[in-house]
N, C-alpha and C positions, 0 to 999 in steps of 0.2 A: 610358244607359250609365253606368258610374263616374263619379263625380266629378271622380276625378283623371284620367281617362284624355284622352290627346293624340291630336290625329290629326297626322298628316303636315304639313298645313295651318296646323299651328298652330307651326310648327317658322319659317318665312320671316317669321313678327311677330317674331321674335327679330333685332332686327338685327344682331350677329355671326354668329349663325347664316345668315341670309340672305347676307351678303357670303363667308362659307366658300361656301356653295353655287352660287352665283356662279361664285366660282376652279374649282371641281371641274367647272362643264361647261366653263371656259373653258379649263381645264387639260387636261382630256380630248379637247376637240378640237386642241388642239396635240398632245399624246400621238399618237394614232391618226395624224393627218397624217403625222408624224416616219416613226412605224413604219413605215406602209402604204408612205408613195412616196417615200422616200429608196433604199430596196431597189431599185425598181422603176429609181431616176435611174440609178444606180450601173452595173445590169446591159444595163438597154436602152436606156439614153440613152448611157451612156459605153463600153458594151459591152465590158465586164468581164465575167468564167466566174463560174458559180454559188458556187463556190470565192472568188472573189477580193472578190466581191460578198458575202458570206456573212462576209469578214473582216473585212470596213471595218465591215460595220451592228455584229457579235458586240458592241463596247464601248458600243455603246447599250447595250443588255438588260444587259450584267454590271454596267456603273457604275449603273444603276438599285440595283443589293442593295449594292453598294460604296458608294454615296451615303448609303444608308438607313442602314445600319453607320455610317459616319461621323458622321449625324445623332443620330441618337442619344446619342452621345458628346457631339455639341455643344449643342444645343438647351434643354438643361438647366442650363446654365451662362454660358448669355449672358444679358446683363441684358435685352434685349429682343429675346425669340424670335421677332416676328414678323419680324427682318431675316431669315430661314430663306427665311421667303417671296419676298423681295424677292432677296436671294443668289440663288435656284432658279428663279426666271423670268427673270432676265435672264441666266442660262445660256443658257435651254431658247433664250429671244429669241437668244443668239447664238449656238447650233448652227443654227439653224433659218437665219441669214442668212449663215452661213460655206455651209451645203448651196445655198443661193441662187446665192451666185457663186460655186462649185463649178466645174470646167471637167473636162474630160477628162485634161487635160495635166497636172492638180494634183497635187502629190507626193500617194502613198498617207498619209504619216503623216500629214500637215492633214488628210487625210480622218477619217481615223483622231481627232484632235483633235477633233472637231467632234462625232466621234461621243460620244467621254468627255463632251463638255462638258453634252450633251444627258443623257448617263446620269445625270449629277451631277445636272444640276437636276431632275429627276424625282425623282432620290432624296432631295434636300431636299424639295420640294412634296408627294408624295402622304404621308408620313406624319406632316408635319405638319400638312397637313389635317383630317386622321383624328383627329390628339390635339388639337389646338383646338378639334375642332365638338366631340370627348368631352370637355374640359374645359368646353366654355361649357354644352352640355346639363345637364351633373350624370351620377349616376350613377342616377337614378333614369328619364332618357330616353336613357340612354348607347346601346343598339339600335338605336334607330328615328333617331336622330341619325349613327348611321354607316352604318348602311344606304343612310338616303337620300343619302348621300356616294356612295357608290359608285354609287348606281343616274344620280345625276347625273353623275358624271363617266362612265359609258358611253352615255348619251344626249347627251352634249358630245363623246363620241367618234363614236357615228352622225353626228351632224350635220359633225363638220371633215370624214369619209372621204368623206361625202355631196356635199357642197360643195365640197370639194376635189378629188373625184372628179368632179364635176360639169365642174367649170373645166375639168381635165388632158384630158377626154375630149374635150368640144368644143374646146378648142385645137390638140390634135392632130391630131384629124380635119381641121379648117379648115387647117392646117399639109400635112399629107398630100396633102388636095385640090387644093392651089395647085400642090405642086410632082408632079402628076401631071398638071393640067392643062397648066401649064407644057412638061412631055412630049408632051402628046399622049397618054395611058394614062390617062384618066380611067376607063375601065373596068376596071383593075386596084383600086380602091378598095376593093373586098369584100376581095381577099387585106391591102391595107397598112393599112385601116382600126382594125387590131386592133392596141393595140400589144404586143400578145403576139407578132406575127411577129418583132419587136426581140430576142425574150428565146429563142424556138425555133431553134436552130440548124438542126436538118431541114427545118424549113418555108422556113427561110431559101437555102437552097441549092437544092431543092425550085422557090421562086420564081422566085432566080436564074438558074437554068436555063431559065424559062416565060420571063421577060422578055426572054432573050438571042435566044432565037428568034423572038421576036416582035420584035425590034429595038428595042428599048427596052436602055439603061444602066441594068441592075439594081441596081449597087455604087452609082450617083452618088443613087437612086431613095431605096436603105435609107439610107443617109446625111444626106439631107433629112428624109427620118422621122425617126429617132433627133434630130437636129437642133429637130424639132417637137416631139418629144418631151422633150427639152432644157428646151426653153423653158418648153413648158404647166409641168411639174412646178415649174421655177423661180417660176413666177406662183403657182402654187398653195402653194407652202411659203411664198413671199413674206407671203401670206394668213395663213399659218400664224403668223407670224415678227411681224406686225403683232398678231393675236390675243395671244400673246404678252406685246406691249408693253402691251395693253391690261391684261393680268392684272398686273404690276407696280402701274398706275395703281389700280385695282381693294383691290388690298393695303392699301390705306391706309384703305379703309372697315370692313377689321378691330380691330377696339378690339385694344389691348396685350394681350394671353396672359398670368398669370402662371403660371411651373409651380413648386408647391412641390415637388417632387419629381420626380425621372428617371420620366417616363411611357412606357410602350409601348404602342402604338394597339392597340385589341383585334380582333381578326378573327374576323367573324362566320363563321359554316358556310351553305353553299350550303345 
């Protein structure tokens, strides 16, 4: 092969590069958590309409491009941009633990808070990422240095939804199963197993109706689920919220950034 040519491989002997890549899976499985089952807490745990649950998450996603805009503005002009990073994780670390002790009863605007706090630090973290691993590569490995950014932070996103998914599922189910045995209904578990009965309104009424006839307390039934469902997700952001802290600590193994210039991270094409 060329002489000068690099492989992928040869990209984590770099050690700021390696500690970027690092943050990007540790960043991406905080990301994807957030996304995936804060939705999920909001609608079937707190039992909020597609609508009202659909309002609370919206300031995630907009303050992610609010954030970015903002960053940009600043990042360039502090004496040491890697506090960008340090600023943006211990956001994301405190959405991620305000979603934690979330309750049902909590005003919508904390909700709503939590959600900003989360958009902001995302929107500090991912494109600084992108312009640090571009400024330490050069511009001669600038591609294949942001490439692999991206392809690790959605492989740190498979793994939180994975894991995190993992947890939320068996705790529920375990959760469900107590308070059906508790009933006496333990063969209702195929309908309440899903926690998608949570979020189906037809299916829900649908049940309710099955449960009433059979003598079973449908309302007290979905209530302990959602309950279940409470919880796991709580544990599983918890996970999230830790992972987090971890990225903060993480940040320090990034050597100083200098930018001589306002940079805008380059986006490659699919």
């Amino acid at each position: 092969r060329c002489p000068t040519a690099i492989l992928p491989v040869d990209m984590f002997r770099n050690r700021s590069l390696a500690a970027l890549f690092t943050l990007a899976v540790l960043g991406g499985f905080t990301m994807f958590s957030l996304l995936f089952y804060a939705p999920l807490l909001f609608q079937g745990g707190f039992g909020m309409s597609p609508k009202d649950a659909g309002l609370v998450i919206t300031p995630l996603v907009v303050f992610i491009t609010i954030g970015s805009i903002a960053n940009g503005r600043i990042v360039s002009r502090v004496r040491n941009p890697n506090l960008m990073l340090y600023i943006g994780f211990t956001l994301i670390a405190l959405s991620c633990l305000g979603v934690v002790v979330a309750t049902r009863a909590m005003p919508q605007w904390l909700l709503l808070s939590f959600m900003v706090l989360g958009g902001l630090g995302l929107g500090f973290v991912m494109p600084n990422l992108t312009i640090f691993a571009q400024q330490t590569a050069g511009r001669e490995h600038l591609g294949i240095a942001t490439a692999l950014l991206q392809s690790l932070r959605m492989i740190g996103g498979m793994i939180g939804t994975a894991l995190t998914g993992t947890l939320v599922t068996h705790m529920y189910a375990s959760g469900v199963r107590s308070a059906l045995e508790r009933d006496q209904a333990s063969h209702w578990f195929t309908d309440m197993g899903d926690p998608q009965i949570l979020i189906n309104r037809d299916a829900q009424t649908t049940l309710l109706g099955q449960l009433a006839h059979a003598g079973h307390n449908g309302a007290m039934l979905l209530e302990s689920a959602r309950e279940a469902l409470v919880g796991a997700i709580h544990l599983g952001l918890a996970l999230a919220a830790i992972i987090a802290v971890v990225s903060i600590w993480q940040t320090r193994r990034v050597p100083p950034v200098k930018l001589q210039r306002q940079v805008e991270p380059t986006i490659l094409a699919d």
